[in-house]
Every structure is written in structure tokens, then in C-alpha cells.
C-alpha positions as CSV (number, residue, x, y, z in Angstrom):
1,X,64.3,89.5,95.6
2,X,65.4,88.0,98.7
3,X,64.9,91.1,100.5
4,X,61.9,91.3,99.7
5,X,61.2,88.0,101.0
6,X,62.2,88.9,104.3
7,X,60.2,91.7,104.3
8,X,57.1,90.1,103.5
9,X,57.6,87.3,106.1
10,X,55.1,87.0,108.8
11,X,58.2,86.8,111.6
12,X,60.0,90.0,110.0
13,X,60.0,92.0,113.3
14,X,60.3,95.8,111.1
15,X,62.8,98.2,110.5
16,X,62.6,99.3,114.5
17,X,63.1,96.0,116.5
18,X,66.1,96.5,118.3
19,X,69.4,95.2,117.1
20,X,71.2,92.3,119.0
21,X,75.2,92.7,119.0
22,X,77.0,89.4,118.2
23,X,80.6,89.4,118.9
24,X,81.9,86.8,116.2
25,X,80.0,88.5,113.5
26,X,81.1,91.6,114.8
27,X,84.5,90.1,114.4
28,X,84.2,88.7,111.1
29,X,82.9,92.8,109.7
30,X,85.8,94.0,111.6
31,X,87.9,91.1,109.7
32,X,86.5,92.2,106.6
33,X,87.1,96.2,106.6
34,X,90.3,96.3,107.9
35,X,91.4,93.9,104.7
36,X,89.5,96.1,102.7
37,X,91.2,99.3,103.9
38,X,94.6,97.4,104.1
39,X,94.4,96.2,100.8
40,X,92.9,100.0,99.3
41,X,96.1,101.4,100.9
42,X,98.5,98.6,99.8
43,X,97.0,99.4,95.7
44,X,97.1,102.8,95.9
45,X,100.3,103.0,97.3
46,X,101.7,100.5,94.6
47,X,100.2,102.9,91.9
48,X,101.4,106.0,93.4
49,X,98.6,107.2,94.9
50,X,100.1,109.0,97.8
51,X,103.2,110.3,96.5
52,X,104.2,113.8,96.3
53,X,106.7,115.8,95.1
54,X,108.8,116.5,98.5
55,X,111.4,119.1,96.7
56,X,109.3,121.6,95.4
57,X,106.7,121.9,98.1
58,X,104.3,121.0,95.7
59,X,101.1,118.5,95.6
60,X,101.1,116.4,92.5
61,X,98.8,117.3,89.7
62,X,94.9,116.2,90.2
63,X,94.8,114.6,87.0
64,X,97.9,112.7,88.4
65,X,96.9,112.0,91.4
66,X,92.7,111.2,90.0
67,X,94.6,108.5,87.6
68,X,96.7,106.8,90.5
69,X,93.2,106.7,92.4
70,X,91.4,105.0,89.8
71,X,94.1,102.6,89.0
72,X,93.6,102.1,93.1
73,X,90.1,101.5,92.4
74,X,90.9,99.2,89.7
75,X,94.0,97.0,91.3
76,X,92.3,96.6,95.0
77,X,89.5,94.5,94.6
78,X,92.3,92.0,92.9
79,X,94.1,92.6,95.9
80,X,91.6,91.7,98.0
81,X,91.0,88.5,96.1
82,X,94.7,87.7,96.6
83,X,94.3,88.3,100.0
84,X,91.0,86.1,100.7
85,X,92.6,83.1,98.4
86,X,95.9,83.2,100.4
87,X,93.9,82.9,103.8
88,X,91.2,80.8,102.4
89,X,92.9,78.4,100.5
């Protein structure tokens, strides 16, 4: 809905206008995906998402490995709220 709003306002200046850079916002995206990456990482290493079998040779299973990843999945947007509470509150 709201985009749409946009869209239909008289001072929307299209899809082609050129972009403006803004450091701080810039800033605050770069903020935001390296918490996101750092706290995908942080999950899926607390679920065992990157571990492999180092005596064998041998990659774990991929229905091993696809469960860690979705418990990743599952644990790091918790994370993430941990992580925005802790520095927001």
C-alpha cells in the first residue's frame, strides 16, 4: 500500500532519476548486514553448521548438514533480536 502511494505521487521522480549516496544511511545498511551476516555465522556455527568430519576426509552428510542450516535459519533471526536489544536497550 504505501508503495503504491509513492508511486502515484505527483513528486515521485520514476524508477530512472538518479540515485543520491548518503553516507550515514549508507552506514546504518552497512551496520545492518554485517550484524545480519555476523549473527547467520554465529547460529550456524552454534548448531553445527560448518563442521566436518576432519579424520576421514569426508564432508558431513547433506541431510546433516541441510538440518544444521535450517536450525541456522531458525536460531538467527533470535540472534539478531538479542543482538539489536543488547545495543538498543
Amino acid at each position: 500500500m504505501q508503495i503504491t502511494a509513492i508511486i502515484l505521487m505527483p513528486s515521485f521522480p520514476g524508477w530512472l532519476a538518479p540515485m543520491h549516496f548518503n553516507p550515514t544511511r549508507f552506514e546504518e545498511f552497512l551496520s545492518f548486514a554485517i550484524t545480519v551476516c555476523g549473527t547467520w555465522v554465529g547460529a550456524s556455527l552454534l548448531v553445527g553448521g560448518y563442521k566436518s568430519n576432519a579424520t576421514s576426509g569426508e564432508s558431513l552428510s547433506c541431510s546433516t548438514t541441510s538440518k544444521s542450516m535450517c536450525c541456522s535459519w531458525g536460531l538467527s533471526p533470535e540472534a539478531l533480536a538479542c543482538v539489536w536489544l543488547h545495543l538498543n536497550g
